[in-house]
LORO-967742 format. One record per residue (C-alpha): residue number from 1; residue in one letter; x, y, z. Coordinates in steps of 0.001 Angstrom, whole numbers, plus 500000, padded with zeros to 6 digits. Each point is the difference from the previous one (the first is absolute). Example, Ala and Ser with C-alpha at 12.3 -4.5 7.8 and 13.67 -1.06 7.14 Angstrom:
% LORO-967742
1, a, 512300, 495500, 507800
2, s, 501370, 503440, 499340
% end
This chain:
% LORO-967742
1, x, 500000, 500000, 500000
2, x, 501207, 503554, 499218
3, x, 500484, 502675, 502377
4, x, 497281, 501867, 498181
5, x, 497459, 496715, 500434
6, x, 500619, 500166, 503935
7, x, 497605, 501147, 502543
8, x, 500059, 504001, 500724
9, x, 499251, 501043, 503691
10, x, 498944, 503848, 500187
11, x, 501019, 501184, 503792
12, x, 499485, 502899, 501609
13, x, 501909, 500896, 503030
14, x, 500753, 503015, 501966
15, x, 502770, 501379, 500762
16, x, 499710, 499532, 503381
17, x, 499285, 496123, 499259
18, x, 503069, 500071, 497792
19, x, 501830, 501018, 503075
20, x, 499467, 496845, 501539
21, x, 501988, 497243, 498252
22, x, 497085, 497120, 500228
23, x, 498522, 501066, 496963
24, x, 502756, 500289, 497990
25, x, 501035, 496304, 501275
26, x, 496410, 499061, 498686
27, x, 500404, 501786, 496877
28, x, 503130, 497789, 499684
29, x, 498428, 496815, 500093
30, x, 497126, 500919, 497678
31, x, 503125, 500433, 497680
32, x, 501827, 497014, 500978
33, x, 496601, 498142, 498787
34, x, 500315, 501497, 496553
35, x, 497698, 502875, 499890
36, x, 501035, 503708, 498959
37, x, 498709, 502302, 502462
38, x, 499505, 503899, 499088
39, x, 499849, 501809, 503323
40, x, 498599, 503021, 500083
41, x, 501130, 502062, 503395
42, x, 498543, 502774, 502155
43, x, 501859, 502815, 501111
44, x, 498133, 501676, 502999
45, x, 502570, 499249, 502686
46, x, 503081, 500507, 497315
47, x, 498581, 503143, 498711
48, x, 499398, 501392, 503727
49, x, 504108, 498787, 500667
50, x, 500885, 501792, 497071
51, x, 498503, 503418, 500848
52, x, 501306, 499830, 502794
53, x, 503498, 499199, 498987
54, x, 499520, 503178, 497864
55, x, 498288, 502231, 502619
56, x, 497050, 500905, 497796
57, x, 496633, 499981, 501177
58, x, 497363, 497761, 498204
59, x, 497785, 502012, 498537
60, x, 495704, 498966, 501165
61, x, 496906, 500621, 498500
62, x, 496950, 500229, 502156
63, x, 496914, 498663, 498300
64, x, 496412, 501134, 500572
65, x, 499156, 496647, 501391
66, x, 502552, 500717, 502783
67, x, 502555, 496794, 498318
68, x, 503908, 502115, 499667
69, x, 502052, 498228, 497072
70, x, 503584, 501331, 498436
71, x, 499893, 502514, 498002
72, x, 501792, 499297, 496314
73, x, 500377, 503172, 498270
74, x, 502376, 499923, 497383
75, x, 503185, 501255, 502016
76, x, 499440, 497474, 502342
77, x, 500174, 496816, 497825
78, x, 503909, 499968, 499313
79, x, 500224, 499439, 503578
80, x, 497110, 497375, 500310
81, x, 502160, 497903, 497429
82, x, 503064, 500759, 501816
83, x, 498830, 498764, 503212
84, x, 498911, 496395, 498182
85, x, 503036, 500044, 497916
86, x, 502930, 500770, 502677
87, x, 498123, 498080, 503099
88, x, 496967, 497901, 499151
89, x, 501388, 498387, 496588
90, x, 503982, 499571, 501389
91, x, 498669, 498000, 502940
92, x, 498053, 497661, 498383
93, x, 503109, 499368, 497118
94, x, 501990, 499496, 503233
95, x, 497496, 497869, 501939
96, x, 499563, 497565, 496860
97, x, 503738, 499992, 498731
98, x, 500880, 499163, 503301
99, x, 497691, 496528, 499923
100, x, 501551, 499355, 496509
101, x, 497024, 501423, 497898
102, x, 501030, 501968, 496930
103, x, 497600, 503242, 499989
104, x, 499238, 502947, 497762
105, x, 498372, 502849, 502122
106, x, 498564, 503213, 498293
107, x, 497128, 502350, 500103
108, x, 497295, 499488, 497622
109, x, 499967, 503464, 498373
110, x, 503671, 499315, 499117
111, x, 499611, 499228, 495793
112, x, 496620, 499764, 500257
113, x, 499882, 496596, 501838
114, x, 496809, 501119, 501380
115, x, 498182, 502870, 498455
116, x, 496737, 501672, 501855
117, x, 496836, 501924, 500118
118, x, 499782, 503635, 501649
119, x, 497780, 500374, 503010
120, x, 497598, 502760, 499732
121, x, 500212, 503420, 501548
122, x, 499900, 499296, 503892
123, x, 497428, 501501, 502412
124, x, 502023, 500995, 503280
125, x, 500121, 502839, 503125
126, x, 502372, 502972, 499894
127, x, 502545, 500457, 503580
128, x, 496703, 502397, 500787
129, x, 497737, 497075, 499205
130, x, 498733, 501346, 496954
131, x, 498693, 497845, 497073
132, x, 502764, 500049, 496313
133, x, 500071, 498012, 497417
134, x, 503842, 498659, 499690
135, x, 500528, 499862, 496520
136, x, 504313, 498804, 499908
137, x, 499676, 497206, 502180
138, x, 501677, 496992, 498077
139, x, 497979, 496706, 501214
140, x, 498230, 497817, 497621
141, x, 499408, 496346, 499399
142, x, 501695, 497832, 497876
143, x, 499088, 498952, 496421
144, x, 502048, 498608, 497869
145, x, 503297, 497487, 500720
146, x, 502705, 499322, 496946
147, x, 499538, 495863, 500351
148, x, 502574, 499362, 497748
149, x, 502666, 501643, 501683
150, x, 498825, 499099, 503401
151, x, 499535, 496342, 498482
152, x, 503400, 500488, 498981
153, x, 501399, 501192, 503238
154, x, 497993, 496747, 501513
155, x, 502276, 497406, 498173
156, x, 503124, 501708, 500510
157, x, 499722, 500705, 503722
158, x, 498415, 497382, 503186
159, x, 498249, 503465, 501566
160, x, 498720, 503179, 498153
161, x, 499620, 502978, 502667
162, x, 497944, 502745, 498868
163, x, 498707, 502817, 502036
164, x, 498052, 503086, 498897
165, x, 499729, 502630, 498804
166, x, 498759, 499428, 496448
167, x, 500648, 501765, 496845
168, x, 497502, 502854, 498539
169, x, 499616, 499261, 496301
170, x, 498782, 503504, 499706
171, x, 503539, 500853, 501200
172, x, 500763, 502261, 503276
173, x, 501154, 498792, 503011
174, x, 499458, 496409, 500931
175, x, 496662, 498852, 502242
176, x, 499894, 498553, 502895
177, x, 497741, 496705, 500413
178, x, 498872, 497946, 502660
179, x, 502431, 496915, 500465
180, x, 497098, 497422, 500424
181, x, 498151, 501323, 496815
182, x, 503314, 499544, 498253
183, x, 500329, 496509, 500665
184, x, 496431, 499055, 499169
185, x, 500640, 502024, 496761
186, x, 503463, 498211, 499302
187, x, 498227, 496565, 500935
188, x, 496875, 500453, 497301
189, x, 502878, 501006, 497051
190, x, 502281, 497567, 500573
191, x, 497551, 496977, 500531
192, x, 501141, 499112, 503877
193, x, 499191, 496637, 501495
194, x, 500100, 501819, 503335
195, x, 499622, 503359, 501927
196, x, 501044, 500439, 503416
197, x, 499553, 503473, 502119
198, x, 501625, 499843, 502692
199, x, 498725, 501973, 503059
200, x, 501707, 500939, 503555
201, x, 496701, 497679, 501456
202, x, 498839, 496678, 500142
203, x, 498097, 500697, 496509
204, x, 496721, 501934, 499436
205, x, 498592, 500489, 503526
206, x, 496282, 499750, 500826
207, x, 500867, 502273, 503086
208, x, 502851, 502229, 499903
209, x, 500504, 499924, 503596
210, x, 500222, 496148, 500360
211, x, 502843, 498616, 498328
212, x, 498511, 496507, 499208
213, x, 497356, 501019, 498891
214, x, 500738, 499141, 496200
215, x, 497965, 499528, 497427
216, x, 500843, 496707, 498510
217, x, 497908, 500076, 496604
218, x, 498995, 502926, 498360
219, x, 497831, 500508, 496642
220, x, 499389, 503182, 498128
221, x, 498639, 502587, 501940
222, x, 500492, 498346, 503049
223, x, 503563, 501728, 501073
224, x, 498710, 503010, 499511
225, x, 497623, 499855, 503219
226, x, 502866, 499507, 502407
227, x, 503028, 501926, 498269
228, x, 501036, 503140, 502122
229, x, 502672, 502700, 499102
230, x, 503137, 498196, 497854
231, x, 498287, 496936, 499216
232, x, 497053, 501327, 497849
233, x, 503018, 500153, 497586
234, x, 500382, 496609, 500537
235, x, 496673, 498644, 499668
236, x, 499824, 502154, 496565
237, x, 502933, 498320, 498748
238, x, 499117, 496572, 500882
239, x, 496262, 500955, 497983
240, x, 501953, 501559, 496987
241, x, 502008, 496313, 499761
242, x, 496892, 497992, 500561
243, x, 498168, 501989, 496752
244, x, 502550, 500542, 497983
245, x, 502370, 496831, 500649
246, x, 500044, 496046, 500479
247, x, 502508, 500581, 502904
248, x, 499208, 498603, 503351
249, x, 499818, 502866, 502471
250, x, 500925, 500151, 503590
251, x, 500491, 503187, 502847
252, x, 502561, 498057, 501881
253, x, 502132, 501227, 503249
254, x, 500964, 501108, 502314
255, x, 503306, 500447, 498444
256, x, 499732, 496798, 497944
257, x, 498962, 497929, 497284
258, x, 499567, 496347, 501990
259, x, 497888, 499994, 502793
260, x, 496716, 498774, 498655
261, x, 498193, 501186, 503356
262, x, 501039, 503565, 499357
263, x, 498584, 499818, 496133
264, x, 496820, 501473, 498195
265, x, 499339, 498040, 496741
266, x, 498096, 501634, 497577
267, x, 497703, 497590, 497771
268, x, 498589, 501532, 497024
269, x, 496971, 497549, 499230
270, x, 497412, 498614, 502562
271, x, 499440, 496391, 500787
272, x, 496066, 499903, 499054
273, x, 499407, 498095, 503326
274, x, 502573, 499065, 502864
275, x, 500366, 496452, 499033
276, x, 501853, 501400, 496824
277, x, 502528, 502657, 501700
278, x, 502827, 497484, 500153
279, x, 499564, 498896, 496375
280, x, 499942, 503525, 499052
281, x, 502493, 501638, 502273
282, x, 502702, 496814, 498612
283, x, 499435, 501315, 496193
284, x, 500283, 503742, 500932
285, x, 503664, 499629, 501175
286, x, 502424, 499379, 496934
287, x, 502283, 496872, 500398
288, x, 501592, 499145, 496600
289, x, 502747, 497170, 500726
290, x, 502646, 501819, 502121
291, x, 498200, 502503, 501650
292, x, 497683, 497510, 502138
293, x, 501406, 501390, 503722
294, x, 497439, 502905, 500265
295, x, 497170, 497545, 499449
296, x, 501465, 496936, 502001
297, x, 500342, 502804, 502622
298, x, 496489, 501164, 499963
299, x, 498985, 496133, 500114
300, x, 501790, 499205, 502933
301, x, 498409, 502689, 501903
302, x, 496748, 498848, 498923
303, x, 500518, 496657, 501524
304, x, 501557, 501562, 503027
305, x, 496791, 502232, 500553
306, x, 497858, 496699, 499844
307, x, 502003, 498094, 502526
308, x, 501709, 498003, 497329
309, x, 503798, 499272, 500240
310, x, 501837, 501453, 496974
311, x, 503081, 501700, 498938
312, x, 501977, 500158, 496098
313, x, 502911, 497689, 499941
314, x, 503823, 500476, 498766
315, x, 498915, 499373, 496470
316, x, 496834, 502984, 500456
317, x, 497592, 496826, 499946
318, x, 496771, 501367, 502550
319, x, 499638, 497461, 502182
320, x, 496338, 499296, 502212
321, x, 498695, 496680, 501854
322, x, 498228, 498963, 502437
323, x, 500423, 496911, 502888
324, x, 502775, 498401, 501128
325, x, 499547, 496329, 499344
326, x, 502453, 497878, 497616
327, x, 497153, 499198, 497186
328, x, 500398, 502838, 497532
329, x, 497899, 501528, 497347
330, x, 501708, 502406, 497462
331, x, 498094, 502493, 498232
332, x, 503029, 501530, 497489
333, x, 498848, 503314, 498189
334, x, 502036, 502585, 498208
335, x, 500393, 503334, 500649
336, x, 501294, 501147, 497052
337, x, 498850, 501028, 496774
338, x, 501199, 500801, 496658
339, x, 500294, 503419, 498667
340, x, 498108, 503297, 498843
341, x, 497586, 500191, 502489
342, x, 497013, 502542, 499714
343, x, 497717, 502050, 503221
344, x, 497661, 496874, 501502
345, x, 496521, 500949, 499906
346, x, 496846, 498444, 499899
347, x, 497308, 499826, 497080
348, x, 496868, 497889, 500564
349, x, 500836, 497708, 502114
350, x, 503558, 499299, 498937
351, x, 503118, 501357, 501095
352, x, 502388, 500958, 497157
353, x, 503527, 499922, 500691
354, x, 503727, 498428, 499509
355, x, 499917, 496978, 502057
356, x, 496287, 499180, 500976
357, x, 500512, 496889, 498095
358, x, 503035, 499346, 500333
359, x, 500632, 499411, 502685
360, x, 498328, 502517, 502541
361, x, 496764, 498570, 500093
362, x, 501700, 496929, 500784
363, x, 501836, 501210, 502848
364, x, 497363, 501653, 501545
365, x, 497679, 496979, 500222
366, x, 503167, 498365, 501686
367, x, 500439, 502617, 502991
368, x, 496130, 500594, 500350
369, x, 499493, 495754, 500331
370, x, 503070, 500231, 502439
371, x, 498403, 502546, 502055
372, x, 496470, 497939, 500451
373, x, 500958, 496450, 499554
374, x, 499704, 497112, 502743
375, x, 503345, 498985, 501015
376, x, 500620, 497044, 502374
377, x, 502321, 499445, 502532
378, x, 502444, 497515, 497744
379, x, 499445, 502507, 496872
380, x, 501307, 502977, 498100
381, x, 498866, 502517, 497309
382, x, 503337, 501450, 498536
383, x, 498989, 502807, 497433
384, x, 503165, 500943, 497782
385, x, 499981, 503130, 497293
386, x, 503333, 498801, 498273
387, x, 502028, 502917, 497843
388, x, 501112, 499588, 496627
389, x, 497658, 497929, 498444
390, x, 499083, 501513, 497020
391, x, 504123, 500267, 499052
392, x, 502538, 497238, 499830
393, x, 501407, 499836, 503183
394, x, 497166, 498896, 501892
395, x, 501601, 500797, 502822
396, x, 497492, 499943, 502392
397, x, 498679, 496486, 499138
398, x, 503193, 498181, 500293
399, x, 500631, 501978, 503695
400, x, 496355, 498502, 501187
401, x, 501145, 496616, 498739
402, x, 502886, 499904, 501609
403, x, 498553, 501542, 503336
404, x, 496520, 499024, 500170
405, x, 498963, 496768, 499782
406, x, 496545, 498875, 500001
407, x, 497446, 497255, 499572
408, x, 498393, 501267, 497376
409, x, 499730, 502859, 497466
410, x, 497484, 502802, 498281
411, x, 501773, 501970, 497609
412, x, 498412, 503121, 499673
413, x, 498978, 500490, 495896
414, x, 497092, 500883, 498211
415, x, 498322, 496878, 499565
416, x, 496569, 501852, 499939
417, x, 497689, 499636, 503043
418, x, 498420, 496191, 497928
419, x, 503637, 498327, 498980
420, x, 502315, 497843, 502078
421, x, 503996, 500800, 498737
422, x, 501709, 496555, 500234
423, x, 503004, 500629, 498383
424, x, 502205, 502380, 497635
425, x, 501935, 499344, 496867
426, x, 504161, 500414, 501116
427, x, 502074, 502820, 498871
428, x, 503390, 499642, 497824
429, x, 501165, 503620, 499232
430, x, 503579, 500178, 497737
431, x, 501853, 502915, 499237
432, x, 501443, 499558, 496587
433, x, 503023, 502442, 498978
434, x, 501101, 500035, 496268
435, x, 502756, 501746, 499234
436, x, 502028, 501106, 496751
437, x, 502991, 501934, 498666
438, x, 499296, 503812, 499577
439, x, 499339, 500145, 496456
440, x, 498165, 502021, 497352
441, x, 496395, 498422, 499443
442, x, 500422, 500803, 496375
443, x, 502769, 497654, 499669
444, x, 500064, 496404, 497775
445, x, 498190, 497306, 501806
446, x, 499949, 502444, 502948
447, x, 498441, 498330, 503309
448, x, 499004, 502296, 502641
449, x, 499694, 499380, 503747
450, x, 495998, 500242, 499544
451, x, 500199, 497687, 497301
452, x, 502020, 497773, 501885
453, x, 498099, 500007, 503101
454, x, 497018, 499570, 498044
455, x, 501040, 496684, 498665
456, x, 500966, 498827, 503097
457, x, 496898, 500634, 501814
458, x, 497830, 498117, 497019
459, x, 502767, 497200, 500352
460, x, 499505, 499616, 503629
461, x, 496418, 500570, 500215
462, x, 499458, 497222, 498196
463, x, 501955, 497256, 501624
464, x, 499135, 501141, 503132
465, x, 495941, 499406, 498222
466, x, 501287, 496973, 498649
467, x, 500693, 498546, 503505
468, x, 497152, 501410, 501419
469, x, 497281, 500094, 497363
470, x, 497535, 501593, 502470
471, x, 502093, 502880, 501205
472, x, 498857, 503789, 499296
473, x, 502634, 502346, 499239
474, x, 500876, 503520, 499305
475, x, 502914, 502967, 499293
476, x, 499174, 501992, 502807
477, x, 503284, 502534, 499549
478, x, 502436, 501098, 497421
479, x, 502366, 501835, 500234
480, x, 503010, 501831, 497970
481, x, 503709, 500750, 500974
482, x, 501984, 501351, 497153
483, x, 503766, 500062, 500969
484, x, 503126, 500797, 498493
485, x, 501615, 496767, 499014
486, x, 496740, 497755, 500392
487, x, 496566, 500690, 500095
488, x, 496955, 497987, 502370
489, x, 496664, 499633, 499692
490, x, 497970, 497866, 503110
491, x, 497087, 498658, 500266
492, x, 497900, 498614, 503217
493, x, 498276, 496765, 499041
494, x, 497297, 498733, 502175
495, x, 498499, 496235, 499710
496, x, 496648, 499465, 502081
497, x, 500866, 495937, 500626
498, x, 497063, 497844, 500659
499, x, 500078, 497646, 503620
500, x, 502539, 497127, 500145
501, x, 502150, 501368, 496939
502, x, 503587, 498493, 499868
503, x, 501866, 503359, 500724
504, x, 503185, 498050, 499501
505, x, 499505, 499413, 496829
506, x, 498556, 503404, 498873
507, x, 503473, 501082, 501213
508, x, 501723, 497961, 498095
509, x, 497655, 500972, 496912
510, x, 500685, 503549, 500502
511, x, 503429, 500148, 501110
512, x, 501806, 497373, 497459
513, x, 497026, 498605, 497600
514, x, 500208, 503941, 497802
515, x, 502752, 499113, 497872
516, x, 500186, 503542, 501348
517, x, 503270, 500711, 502824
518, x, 502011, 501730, 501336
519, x, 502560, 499621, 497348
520, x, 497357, 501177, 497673
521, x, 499872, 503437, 501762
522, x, 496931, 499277, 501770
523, x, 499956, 499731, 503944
524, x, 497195, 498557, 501963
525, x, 499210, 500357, 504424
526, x, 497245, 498655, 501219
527, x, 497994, 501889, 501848
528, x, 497562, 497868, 502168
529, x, 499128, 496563, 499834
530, x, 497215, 499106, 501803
531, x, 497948, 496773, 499223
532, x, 496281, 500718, 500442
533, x, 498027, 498463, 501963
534, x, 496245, 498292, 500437
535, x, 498102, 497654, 502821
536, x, 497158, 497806, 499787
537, x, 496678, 500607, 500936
538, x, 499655, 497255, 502928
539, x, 502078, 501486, 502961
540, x, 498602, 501877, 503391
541, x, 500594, 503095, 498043
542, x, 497913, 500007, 497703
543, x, 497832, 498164, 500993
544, x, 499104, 502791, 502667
545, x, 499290, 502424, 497491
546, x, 497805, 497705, 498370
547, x, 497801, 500073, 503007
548, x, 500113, 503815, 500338
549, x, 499537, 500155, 496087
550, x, 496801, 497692, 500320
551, x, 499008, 502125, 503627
552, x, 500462, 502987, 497740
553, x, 497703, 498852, 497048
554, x, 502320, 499521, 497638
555, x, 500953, 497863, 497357
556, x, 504107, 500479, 499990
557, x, 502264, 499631, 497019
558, x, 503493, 498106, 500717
559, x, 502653, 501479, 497859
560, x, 503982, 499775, 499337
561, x, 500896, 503712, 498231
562, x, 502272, 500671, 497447
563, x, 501612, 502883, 502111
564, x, 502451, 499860, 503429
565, x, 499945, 500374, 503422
566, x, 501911, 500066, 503213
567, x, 497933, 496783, 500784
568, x, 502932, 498265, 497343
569, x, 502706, 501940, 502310
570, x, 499209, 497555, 502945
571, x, 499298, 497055, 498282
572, x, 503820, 499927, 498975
573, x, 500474, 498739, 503747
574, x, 496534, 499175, 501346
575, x, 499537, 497110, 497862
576, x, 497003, 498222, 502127
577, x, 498341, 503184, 501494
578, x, 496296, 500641, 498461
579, x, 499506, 503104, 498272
580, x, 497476, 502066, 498176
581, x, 499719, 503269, 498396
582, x, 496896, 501760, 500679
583, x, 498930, 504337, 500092
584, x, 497033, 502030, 498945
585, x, 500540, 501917, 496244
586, x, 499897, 499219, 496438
587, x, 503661, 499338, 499061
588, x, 499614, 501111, 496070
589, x, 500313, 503376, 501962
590, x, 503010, 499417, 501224
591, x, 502673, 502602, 499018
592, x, 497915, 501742, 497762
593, x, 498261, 503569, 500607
594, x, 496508, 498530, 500437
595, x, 500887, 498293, 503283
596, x, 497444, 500545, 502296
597, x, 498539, 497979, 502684
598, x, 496077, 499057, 500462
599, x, 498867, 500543, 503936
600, x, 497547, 497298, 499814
601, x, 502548, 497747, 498519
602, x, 503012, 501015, 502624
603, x, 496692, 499285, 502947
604, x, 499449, 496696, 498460
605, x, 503487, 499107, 499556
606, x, 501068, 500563, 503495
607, x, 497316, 498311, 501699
608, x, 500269, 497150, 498402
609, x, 503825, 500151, 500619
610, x, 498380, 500779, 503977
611, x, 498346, 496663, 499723
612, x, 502486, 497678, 498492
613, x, 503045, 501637, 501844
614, x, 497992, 499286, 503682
615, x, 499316, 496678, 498674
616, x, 503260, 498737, 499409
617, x, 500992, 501212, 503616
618, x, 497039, 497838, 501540
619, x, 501159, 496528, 498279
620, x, 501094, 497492, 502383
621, x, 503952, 499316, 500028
622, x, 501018, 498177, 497381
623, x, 497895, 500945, 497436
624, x, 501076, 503061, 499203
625, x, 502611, 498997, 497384
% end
């Protein structure tokens, strides 16, 4: 993945925040993860050090409603930007450098980065208490951000610090902007998977005088009720992100970005009854594969709220369950999805989103069937949302079968609420490199690296068919590296390999039955090799959600599918523990920008996951296998 494909976290912090070194620490790690993060920082308590290192006064305005802000007239801004670039900006570039993080610090009006909107004339009181109109004060909002050189600055730098004030386009002296507005503005432009304000309190308190009093979930119009002073800023950033962005939003604090009790999430769509808020609230937070941790976070304090046991492992794997006895039950889900994500909403009766498919709705069955099932005193309900499914790596799978063994297995896929999942096709994934002298394509007999590559692929595409007749398979990737004494082309080639395939021999097929080797110019890796798998329908397993099928009135459909799942990840070492795939959605609608969930279909789904899941847990011992 490219720099410019990872996630983007908007922040907003204070300068008095910045002060403290937590949050740059956090900041840190959300870069050590992979993310670019575009900070956008305050200046109140830098600006207030600076005028007084220079023994000037800061000039107020006294509004008619009584509020006093700074007055920005245009003799005043060279000194505004002089307090964020000689104090604010410096002691971020030192904070960060100092924990290793390479950082490009500006402010916004600088080039244009940022350009803005003039305020109108201001209402205010005269020293004699007078009413004027204050026609040179330079405040605005901002507009307009230059994306492709901020985009730019993104992929060459782990933290972009911008602070205001923003450019006029209608020349003059620059304007001053609200910091929080800036970020929500920056977040909408650039397309940010998350916003985070951070506040000196424990979020967006429901009264200012009682520091725990935070409000934990907030929808539009809601913040607005309880936001005093500083923090109406706040909640009208986090409601310019929510209408103008697909970023999840958060007022976080005090002083930090972690503490999920000292957090105000802001959801932009309403569950249409309660028994759909987690299945919505799951889609509404972005969580393409490597950027899982803000959702496995939100998760785990979930459980936690319910009384549930659950933290996120080494791997970022959110981990939940329930009893303590030594028969175990895994219900494995993903928390990731793949790519361009859109704002969740919902449109009769379905919620649209990236995800609800695959595999949100899923998940969300899991940890609401965790929270209500019947668990007995030799059981245990283990609820896993793994990382990485959707890419290679699978990372997450492989950690839960190497640290979580159970009894037996639901892998959490679209199945749709009437179909029973026994088993997936396997997954054989080559990278093929073909590679050629640098060479004019114009010359005799010339034989490019495309044209080599191409061969190749048709050559082992169909001896790897040849061993495996059923197989599927596909170029997923190509790519092109011109050089100066030899040029590449690659290609990803994916094979969707039916149950009980000999991957032995589709090695062999691929690797030395081409005609086509390295001697040729043509390299091939592989990837991933992992046989699928498929049970019968006769076991304890299934044979419970028969029951709950038939309690449910439903006629079910037993399937193998053509596709892969982390259920073929444990069944490289789990050879003789039952499994089944089974999740609410219509899996056509998987990856596509249709994907959208049906309530009535997620209510079905999860009771009759409810039913089958608290029915396994009541069989006797020794027929659970």
């Amino acid at each position: 993945m490219s720099r410019s494909d990872s996630p983007l976290y908007v922040i907003k912090a204070g300068s008095a925040t910045l002060d403290r070194e937590i949050v740059l620490k956090e900041i840190a790690d959300i870069v050590a993860r992979g993310a670019r993060v575009l900070l956008v920082a305050g200046g109140a308590t830098g600006i207030e050090r600076h005028y007084t290192a220079i023994d000037r006064p800061m000039p107020q305005l006294r509004l008619t409603n009584g509020d006093s802000v700074r007055y920005c007239p245009p003799q005043e801004m060279p000194h505004l930007v002089d307090a964020y670039e000689k104090v604010t900006l410096p002691a971020v570039e030192q904070g960060l450098r100092a924990l290793g993080i390479g950082v490009f610090t500006s402010v916004a009006a600088r080039g244009g980065l940022v350009t803005g909107r003039a305020n109108r004339p201001l209402k205010a009181l005269s020293a004699e208490g007078r009413p004027v109109v204050v026609r040179d004060h330079r405040a605005g909002v901002p507009a307009e951000a230059d994306t492709v050189r901020l985009t730019a600055l993104l992929d060459a730098y782990d933290v972009v610090c911008l602070a205001p004030p923003v450019a006029d386009p209608d020349g003059g002296a620059p304007l001053n902007v609200d910091a929080d507005v800036l970020a929500a503005v920056l977040a909408a432009a650039l397309d940010a998977d998350h916003l985070r304000l951070v506040t000196g309190t424990a979020g967006l308190l429901t009264d200012p005088d009682d520091p725990g009093s935070t409000l934990l979930d907030a929808y539009p119009g809601d913040g607005a009720r309880y936001a005093r002073g500083r923090m109406r800023q706040k909640v009208r950033a986090a409601e310019i992100a929510l209408a103008d962005s697909a970023a999840d939003v958060a007022i976080t604090g005090p002083h930090t970005l972690g503490d999920a009790t000292g957090r105000t999430r802001f959801w932009r769509t309403r569950e249409p009854a309660a028994d759909l808020a987690l299945l919505t609230r799951v889609v509404c937070v972005p969580s393409v594969s490597g950027d899982e941790a803000p959702l496995a976070e939100y998760l785990a304090e979930w459980c936690r709220e319910r009384g549930m046991d659950a933290h996120v492992d080494p791997v970022g794997n959110l981990v939940a369950y329930r009893g303590a006895g030594d028969r175990r039950m895994l219900l494995l889900g993903h928390l990731d999805t793949v790519p361009h994500r859109w704002p969740a909403e919902w449109r009769a009766g379905e919620l649209w989103g990236r995800g609800s498919v695959d595999a949100k709705g899923s998940l969300a069955a899991f940890l609401e069937v965790l929270a209500h099932a019947d668990i007995p005193e030799d059981g245990q309900l283990v609820v896993v949302g793994a990382v990485e499914e959707e890419i290679s790596s699978s990372k997450g799978a492989y950690h839960a079968r190497d640290h979580y063994p159970a009894d037996a297995v639901v892998i959490g896929e679209p199945s749709g609420a009437a179909k029973l999942t026994l088993g997936y096709f396997g997954l054989f994934k080559l990278r093929v490199t073909a590679s050629v002298a640098t060479g004019h394509s114009a010359g005799l007999d010339a034989v490019s690296a495309p044209d080599r590559l191409i061969g190749a692929l048709a050559d082992i595409r169909a001896a790897v068919l040849a061993a495996a007749p059923d197989a599927l398979s596909a170029v997923i990737d190509v790519t092109g590296e011109p050089g100066r004494t030899q040029d590449r082309a690659t290609g990803i080639l994916n094979f969707r390999i039916p149950p009980g395939a000999d991957f032995d021999a589709l090695r062999t097929a691929a690797l030395t039955g081409t005609g086509t080797g390295v001697a040729d110019g043509v390299d091939i890796e592989v990837l991933r090799a992992t046989p699928g798998h498929a049970g019968g329908r006769t076991g304890p397993l299934v044979k419970v959600f028969t029951r709950a099928f038939a309690e449910a009135g439903i006629r079910p459909r037993f399937v193998v599918k053509k596709g892969t799942s982390d259920m073929n990840t444990l069944a490289t070492t789990w050879h003789d523990v039952p499994m089944v795939a089974y999740g609410p959605g219509d899996s056509a609608l998987d990856h596509t920008d249709e994907e959208r969930i049906d309530a009535m279909e997620y209510r079905t789904a999860r009771s009759l996951l409810a039913d089958a899941v608290n029915r396994w847990l009541a069989l006797p011992e020794g027929s659970r296998g």
